[in-house]
N, C-alpha and C positions, 0 to 999 in steps of 0.2 A: 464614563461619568463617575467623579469624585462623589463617594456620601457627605454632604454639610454637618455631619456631625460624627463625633468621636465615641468609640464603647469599649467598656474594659469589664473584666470580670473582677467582683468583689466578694469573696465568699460564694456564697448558693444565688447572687444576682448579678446578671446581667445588670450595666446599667451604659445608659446612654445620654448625651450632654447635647447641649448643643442644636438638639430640633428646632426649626422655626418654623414658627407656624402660617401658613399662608391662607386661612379660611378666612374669607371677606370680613366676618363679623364675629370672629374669635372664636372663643368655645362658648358658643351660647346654649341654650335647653335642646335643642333639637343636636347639632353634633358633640354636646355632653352627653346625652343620651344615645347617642351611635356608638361612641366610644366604651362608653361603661357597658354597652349588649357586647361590644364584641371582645372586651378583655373579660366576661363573666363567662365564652365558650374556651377560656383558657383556665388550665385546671395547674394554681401555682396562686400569688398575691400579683400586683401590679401596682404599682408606685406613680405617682406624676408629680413632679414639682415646675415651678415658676420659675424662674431666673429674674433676680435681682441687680441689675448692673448699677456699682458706686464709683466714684473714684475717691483713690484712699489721700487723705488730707495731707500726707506725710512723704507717699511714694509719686503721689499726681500719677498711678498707673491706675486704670479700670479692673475692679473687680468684680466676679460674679458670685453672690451666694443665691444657696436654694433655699429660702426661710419654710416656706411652707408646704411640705407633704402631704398626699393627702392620697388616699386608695383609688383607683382608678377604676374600682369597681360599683363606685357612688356617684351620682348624679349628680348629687347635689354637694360635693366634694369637691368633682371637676369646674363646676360652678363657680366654686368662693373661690379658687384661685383669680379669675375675671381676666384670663388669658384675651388677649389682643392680638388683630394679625403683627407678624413680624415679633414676635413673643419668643424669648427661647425656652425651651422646655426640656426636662431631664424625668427618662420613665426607669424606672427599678425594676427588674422582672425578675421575677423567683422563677425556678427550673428550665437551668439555661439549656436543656434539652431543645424542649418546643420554643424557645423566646425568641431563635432569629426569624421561624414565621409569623408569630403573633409580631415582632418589629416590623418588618416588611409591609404586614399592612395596616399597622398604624401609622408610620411615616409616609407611605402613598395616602391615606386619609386625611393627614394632617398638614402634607405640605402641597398638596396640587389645586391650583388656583379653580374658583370654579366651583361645580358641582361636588360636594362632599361625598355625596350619599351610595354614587355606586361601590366603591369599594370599600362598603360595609355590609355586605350579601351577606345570605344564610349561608 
C-alpha cells in the first residue's frame, strides 16, 4: 500500500504534504485535543498547516498554498485551522530522529474512517 502523501527533509524538519483528513467531523475539540496530547509526548516542535487549493487566473493550473501554521501543540491552534473531512494537511516535525513514529501515528489517527480515538493511547 502506497502512502497518499509525500515527505521530504528540510533542515532540522521532517515535513509532510498531502494528508487527508478522513475524521467524519474534522478536527473538532475532542480530536484537537487527541492530537495536541499526543504531539506534547513528542520532545521536538510540531507544525500543522491547512491546505489552500486555487486555481491560478493565468496558468488555469490548481495550486496549493499552506497560509496558516499553527503549533500542533495548541488546541486551540489546531481549532482555527476548521480542518474538514477530506482536508489536506502538511505537519512540520522538528527532530527527525523520533518524527517517523510520532508520523505513523498521526496519520493512522487522522486518515482512518471511524473511531478516532483508539490510536491515540498512553
Amino acid at each position: 500500500m502506497t502512502p497518499d502523501y509525500t515527505s521530504r527533509v528540510e533542515g532540522k524538519y521532517l515535513v509532510v504534504d498531502g494528508i487527508e483528513l478522513k475524521l467524519e467531523f474534522g478536527l473538532c475539540s475532542r480530536p484537537s485535543a487527541c492530537l495536541a496530547r499526543e504531539c506534547a509526548k513528542f520532545q521536538g516542535e510540531v507544525f500543522i498547516a491547512k491546505a489552500n487549493e486555487e486555481v491560478d487566473p493565468k496558468t488555469k493550473e490548481r495550486v496549493v498554498n499552506y497560509d496558516q501554521e499553527v503549533s500542533a501543540h495548541s488546541i486551540m491552534g489546531i481549532m482555527t485551522l476548521e480542518a474538514t473531512v477530506n482536508s489536506k494537511l502538511r505537519l512540520r516535525i522538528q527532530n527527525i530522529e523520533g518524527a517517523e513514529r510520532l508520523m505513523g501515528r498521526l496519520h493512522m489517527g487522522l486518515t482512518t474512517f471511524g473511531d478516532y480515538y483508539p490510536y491515540f493511547g498512553p
